[in-house]
VORODREN-204725 format. One record per residue (C-alpha): residue number from 1; x, y, z. Coordinates in steps of 0.2 Angstrom, whole numbers, m for minus. Layout:
<sites>
+-----+-------+-------+-------+
: seq :    px :    py :    pz :
+-----+-------+-------+-------+
: NUM :     X :     Y :     Z :
...
+-----+-------+-------+-------+
</sites>
This chain:
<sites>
+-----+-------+-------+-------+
: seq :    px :    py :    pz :
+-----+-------+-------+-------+
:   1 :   984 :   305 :   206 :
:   2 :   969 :   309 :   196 :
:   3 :   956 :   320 :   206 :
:   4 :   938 :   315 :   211 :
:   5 :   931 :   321 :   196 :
:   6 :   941 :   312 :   185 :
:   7 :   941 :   295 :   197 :
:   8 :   919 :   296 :   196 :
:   9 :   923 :   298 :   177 :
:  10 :   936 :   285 :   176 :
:  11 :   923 :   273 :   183 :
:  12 :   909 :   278 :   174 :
:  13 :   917 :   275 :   160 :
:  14 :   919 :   254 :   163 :
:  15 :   901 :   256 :   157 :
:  16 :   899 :   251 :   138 :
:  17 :   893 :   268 :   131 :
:  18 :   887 :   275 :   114 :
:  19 :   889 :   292 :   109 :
:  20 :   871 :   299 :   104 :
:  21 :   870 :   312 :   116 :
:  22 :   874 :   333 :   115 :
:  23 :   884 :   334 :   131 :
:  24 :   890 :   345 :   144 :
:  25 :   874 :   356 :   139 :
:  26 :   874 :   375 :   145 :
:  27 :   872 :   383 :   163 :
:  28 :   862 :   399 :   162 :
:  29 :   857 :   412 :   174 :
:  30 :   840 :   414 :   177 :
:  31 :   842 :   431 :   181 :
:  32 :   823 :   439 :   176 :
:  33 :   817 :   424 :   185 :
:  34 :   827 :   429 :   201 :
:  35 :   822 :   444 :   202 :
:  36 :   803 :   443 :   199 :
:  37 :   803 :   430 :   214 :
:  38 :   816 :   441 :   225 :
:  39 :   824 :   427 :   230 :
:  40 :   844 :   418 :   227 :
:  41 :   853 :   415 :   212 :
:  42 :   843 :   402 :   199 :
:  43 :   854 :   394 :   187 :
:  44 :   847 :   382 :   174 :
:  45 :   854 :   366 :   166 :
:  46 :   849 :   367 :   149 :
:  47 :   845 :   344 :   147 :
:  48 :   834 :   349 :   136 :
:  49 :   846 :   354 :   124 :
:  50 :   854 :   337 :   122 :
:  51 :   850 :   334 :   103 :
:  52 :   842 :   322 :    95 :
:  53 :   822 :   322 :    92 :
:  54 :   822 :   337 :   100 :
:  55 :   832 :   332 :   115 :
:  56 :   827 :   328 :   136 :
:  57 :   835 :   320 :   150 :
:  58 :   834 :   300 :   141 :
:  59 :   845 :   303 :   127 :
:  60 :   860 :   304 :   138 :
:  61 :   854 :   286 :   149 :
:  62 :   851 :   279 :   130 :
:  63 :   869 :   280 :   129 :
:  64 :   871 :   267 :   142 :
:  65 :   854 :   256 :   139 :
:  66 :   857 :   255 :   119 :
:  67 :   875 :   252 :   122 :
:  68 :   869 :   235 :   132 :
:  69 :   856 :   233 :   121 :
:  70 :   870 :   231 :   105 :
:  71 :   879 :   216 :   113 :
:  72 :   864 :   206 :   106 :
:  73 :   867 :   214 :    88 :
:  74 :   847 :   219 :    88 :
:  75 :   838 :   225 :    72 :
:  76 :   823 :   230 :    81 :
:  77 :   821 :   240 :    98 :
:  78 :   803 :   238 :   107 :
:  79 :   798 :   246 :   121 :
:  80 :   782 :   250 :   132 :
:  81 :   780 :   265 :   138 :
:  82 :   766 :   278 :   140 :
:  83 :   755 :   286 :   128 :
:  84 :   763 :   305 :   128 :
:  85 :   781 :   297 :   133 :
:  86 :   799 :   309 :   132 :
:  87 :   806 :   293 :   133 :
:  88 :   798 :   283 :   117 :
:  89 :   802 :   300 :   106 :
:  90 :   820 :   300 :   113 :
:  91 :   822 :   281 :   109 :
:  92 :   817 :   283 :    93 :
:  93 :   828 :   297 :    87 :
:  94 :   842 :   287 :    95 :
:  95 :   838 :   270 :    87 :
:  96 :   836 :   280 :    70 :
:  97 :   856 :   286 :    74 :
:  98 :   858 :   268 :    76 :
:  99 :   850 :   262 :    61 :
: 100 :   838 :   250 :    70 :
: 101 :   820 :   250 :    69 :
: 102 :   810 :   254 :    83 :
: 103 :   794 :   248 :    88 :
: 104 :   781 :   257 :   102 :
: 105 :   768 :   248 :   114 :
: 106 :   762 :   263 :   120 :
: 107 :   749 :   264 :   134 :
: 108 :   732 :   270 :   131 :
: 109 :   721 :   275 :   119 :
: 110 :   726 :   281 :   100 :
: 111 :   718 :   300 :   102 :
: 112 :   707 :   307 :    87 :
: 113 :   720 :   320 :    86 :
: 114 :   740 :   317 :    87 :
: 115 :   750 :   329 :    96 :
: 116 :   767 :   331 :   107 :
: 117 :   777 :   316 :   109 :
: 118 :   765 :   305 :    98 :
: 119 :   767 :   316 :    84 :
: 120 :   784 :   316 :    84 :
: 121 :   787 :   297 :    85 :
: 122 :   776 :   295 :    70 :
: 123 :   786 :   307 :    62 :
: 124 :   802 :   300 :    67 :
: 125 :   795 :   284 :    58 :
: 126 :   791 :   272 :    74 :
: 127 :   782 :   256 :    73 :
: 128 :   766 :   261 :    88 :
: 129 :   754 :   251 :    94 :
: 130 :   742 :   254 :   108 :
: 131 :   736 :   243 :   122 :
: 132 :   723 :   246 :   136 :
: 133 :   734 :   245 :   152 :
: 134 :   750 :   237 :   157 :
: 135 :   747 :   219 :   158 :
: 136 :   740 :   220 :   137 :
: 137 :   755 :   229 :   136 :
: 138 :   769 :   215 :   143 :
: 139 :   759 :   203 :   130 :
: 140 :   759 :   215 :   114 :
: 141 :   779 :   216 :   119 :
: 142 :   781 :   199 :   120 :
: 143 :   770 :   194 :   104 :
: 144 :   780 :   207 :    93 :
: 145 :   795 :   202 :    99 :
: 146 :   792 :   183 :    93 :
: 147 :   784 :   190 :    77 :
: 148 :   801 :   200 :    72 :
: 149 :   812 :   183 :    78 :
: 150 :   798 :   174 :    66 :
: 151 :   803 :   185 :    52 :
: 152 :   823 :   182 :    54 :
: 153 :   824 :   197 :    63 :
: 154 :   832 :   203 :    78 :
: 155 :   823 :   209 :    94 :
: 156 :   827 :   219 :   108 :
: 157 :   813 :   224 :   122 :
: 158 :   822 :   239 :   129 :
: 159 :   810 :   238 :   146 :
: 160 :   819 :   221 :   150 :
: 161 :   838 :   229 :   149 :
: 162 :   846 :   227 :   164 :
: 163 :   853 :   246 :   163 :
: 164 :   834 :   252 :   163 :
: 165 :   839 :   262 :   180 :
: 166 :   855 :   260 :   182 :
: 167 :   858 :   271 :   167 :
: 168 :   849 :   285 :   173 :
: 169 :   858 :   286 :   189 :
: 170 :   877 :   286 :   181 :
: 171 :   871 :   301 :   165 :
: 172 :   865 :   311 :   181 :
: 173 :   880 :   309 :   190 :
: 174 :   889 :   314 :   178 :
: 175 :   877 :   330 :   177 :
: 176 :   881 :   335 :   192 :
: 177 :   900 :   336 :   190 :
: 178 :   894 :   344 :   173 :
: 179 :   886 :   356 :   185 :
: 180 :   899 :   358 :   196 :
: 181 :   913 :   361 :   183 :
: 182 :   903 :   375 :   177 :
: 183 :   899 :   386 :   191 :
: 184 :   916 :   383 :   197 :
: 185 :   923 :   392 :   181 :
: 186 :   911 :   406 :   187 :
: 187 :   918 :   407 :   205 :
: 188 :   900 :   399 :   211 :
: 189 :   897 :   381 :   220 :
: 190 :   878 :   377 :   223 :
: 191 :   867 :   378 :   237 :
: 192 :   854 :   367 :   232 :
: 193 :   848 :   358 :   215 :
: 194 :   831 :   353 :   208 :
: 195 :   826 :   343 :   196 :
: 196 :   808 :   332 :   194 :
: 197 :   812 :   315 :   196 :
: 198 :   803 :   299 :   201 :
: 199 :   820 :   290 :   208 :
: 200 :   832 :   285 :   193 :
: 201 :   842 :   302 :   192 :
: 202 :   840 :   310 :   207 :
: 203 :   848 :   291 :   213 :
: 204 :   866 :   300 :   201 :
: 205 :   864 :   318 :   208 :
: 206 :   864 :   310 :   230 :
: 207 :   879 :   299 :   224 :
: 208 :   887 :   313 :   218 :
: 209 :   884 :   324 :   236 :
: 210 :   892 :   310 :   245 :
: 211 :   905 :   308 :   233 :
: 212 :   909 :   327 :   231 :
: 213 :   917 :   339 :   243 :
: 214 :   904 :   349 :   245 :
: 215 :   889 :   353 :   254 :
: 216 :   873 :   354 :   241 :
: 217 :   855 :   350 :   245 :
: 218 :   847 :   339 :   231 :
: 219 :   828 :   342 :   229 :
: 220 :   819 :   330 :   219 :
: 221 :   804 :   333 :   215 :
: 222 :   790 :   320 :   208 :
: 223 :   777 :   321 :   197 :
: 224 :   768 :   303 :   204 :
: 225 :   763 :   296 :   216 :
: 226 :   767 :   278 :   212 :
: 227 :   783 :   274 :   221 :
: 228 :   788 :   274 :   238 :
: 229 :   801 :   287 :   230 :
: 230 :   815 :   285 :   247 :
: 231 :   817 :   266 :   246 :
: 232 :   816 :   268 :   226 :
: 233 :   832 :   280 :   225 :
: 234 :   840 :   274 :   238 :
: 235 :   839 :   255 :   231 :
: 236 :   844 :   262 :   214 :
: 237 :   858 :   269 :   220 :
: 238 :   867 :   257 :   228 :
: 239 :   863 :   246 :   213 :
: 240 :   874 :   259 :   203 :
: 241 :   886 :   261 :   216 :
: 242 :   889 :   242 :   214 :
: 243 :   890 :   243 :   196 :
: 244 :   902 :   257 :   193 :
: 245 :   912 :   251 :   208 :
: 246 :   909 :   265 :   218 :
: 247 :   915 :   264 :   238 :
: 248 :   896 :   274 :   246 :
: 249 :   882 :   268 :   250 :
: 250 :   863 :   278 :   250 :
: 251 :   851 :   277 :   264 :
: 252 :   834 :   281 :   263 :
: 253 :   836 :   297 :   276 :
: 254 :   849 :   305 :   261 :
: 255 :   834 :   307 :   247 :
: 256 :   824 :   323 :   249 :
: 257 :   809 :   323 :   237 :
: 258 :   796 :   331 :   236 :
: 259 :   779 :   322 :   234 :
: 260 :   767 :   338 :   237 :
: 261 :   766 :   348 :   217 :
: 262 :   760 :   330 :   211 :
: 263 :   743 :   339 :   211 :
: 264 :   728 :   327 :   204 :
: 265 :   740 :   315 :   198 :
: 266 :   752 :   307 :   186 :
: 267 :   751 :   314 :   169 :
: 268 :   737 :   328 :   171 :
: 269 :   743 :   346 :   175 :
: 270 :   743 :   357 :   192 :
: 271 :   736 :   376 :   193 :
: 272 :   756 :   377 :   201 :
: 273 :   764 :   369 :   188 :
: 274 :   758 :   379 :   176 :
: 275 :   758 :   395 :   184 :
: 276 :   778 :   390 :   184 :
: 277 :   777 :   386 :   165 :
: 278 :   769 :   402 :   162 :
: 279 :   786 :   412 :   174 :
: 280 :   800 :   401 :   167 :
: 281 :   793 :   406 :   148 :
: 282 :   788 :   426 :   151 :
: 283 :   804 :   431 :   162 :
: 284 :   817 :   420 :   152 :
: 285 :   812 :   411 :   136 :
: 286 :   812 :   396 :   142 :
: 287 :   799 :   383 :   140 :
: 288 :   797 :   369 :   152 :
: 289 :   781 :   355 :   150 :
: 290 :   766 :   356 :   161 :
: 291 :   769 :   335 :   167 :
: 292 :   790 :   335 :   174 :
: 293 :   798 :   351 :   173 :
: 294 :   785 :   365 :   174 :
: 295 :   778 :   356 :   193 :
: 296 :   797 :   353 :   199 :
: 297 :   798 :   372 :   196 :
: 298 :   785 :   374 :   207 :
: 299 :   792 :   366 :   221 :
: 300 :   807 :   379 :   217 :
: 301 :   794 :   394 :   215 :
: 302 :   785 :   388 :   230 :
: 303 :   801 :   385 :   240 :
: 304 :   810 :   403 :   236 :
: 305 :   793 :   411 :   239 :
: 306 :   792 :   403 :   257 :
: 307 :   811 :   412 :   260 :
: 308 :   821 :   396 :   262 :
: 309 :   834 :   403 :   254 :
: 310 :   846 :   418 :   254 :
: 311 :   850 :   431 :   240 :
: 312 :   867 :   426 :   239 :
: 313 :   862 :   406 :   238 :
: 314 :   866 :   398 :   220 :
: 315 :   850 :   388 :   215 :
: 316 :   852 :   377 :   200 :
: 317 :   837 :   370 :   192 :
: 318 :   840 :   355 :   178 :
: 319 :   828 :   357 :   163 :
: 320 :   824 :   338 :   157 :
: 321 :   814 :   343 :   143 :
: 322 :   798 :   337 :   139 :
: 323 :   794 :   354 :   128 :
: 324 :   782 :   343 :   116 :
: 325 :   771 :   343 :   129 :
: 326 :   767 :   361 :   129 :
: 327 :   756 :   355 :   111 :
: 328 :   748 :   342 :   118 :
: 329 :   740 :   353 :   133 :
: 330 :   739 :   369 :   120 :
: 331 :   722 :   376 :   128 :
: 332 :   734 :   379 :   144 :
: 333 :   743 :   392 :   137 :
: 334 :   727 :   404 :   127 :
+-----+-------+-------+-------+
</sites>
C-alpha cells in the first residue's frame, strides 16, 4: 500500500498537467541569517528557482491553469493582471514554451521608463495593453478576445479558467511534501514555514498539515489587505480538496496569516520589508523583492526577534521569487 506521500501525489496527478516548471527546487540553510538574528534553524525553499523567465511561484500553478487552458486548442493566451505582475512575466515565458501568443491587459499606467516585470514581458515578446482600473480591464479582455476570434484565431482569457486558485493550492501542496522529503534526507522535520501569500498557496501548504503526520505551524504572510484572507484560504481549500478528491476539510480557525508587515499597502514597500531584503541579500546571497517575499521575511525576522522560537527549531522560509522587482524599486537599495 502506497504511503501518504505517494497517495496526495497519486491524487494530484488526476489533474491534467504540463510540464513547464523546474521542480523539486533546492532546501538551503540559511545559516549566516541564523546566526545574525540568534535565533532557530532558517531553511530556504529556493521557488524562485523554477525556470523559465527567470522563475517564481506561478510557473509551477501554470502547469495546471495552461494544462485546462489547452483543452480549448487556444492560439492566444490573454490575461489581466497588474502593472508590475510575477505572474504576467511567468505566463508569458510559459506560453512562449507552448508556442502560443500571449496578450497582457495590465492595470495602470504605461511608466516613462520600463523596468522589472514590464521589461521583461516586452522582452519576452507579449502583446500589453494598459487600462485605467479593473472594470476598463474586464472590457479590453473581452474586446481582444473577440478581435482574435474575428481574425480566425483562437482565444483563451486565463483570468476566467476555472483552475485560477485551485492550481495554486495543489503546486503548493506538492511543495510541501517537496519540503518534507528534503529535510527528512537531512534527519530535520519542520517546526514552522513561511511563505507571503494572499490565500491560493498557503490553502496547499494547511492541506498538507492536515494530511501529514506531523505537527508544522504554517505562517502566511500577506502583502494586502484586500481579502478577508481566513474565509479566502479556507474556501480555496476545500474547493481543492473537492477537486483532487481529498478526504479533509479547512476551517477558517486552521489558517494563520499574518496581516500586520502589509505596511502602506499593496504594491508600495515597508521600511520592514526592506530591512529584510537588505539581511536575506548581505548574510546569504539571496535576493528577495521589496512587494511578497522581502515583507513575508519580515514577519519571520520580526517573529524570531520576538523569541518565539528555539534554537533547535527548523524554520523554512519558501522564496516565490519576484527578484525583477528589486529593479523596478532600484533607489531602495543605494
Amino acid at each position: 500500500m502506497p504511503g501518504i506521500h505517494e497517495r496526495i501525489r497519486q491524487s494530484i496527478a488526476t489533474l491534467p498537467r504540463l510540464d513547464i516548471a523546474l521542480k523539486k527546487t533546492p532546501l538551503e540553510e540559511a545559516g549566516n541569517l541564523s546566526r545574525v538574528l540568534g535565533g532557530p534553524r532558517i531553511f530556504v525553499k529556493r521557488d524562485d528557482l523554477t525556470g523559465v523567465a527567470l522563475g517564481g511561484n506561478k510557473l509551477r500553478n501554470l502547469e495546471f491553469r495552461l494544462a485546462h487552458a489547452m483543452k480549448d486548442e487556444p492560439d492566444t493566451v490573454i490575461v489581466g493582471l497588474d502593472l508590475q505582475s510575477n505572474s504576467a512575466r511567468q505566463t508569458v515565458g510559459a506560453c512562449n514554451k507552448l508556442g502560443l501568443r500571449t496578450v497582457l491587459v495590465l492595470e495602470g499606467r504605461r511608466p516613462d521608463t520600463i523596468q522589472g516585470n514590464l521589461l521583461v514581458d516586452y522582452l519576452l515578446g507579449a502583446e500589453v495593453h494598459f487600462a485605467a482600473d479593473v472594470h476598463e480591464q474586464r472590457t479590453m479582455l473581452d474586446r481582444l478576445a473577440a478581435a482574435v476570434r474575428a481574425g480566425g484565431g483562437r482565444p483563451h482569457i486565463l483570468n476566467d479558467n476555472p483552475m485560477f486558485d485551485v492550481a495554486s493550492a495543489v503546486a503548493y501542496l506538492e511543495v510541501t511534501l517537496e519540503i518534507v522529503e528534503q529535510l527528512d534526507a537531512l534527519g530535520k522535520t519542520p517546526d514552522c514555514i513561511y511563505m507571503s501569500s494572499s490565500g491560493k498557496g498557503q490553502a496547499g501548504m494547511i492541506l498538507a498539515q492536515k494530511l501529514l503526520d506531523l505537527r508544522f505551524a504554517m505562517h502566511g504572510v500577506t502583502a494586502t489587505d484586500e481579502f478577508h484572507i481566513p474565509s479566502r484560504t479556507a474556501t480555496i481549500a476545500n474547493q481543492t480538496s473537492t477537486a483532487i478528491g481529498l478526504d479533509v476539510t479547512v476551517d477558517e480557525k486552521d489558517v494563520v496569516n499574518f496581516d500586520d508587515f502589509v505596511g502602506e499597502g499593496y504594491g508600495i514597500p515597508s521600511e520592514a520589508g526592506n530591512e529584510a531584503v537588505r539581511l536575506f541579500a548581505r548574510t546569504e546571497g539571496i535576493i528577495l523583492d521589496p512587494i511578497y517575499t522581502g515583507k513575508a521575511a519580515a514577519g519571520l525576522v520580526a517573529h524570531v526577534r520576538e523569541g518565539r522560537f528555539a534554537s533547535d527549531d527548523v524554520v523554512v522560509f519558501v522564496h516565490t521569487g519576484g527578484t525583477p522587482a528589486i529593479f523596478t524599486w532600484n533607489e531602495l537599495w543605494l
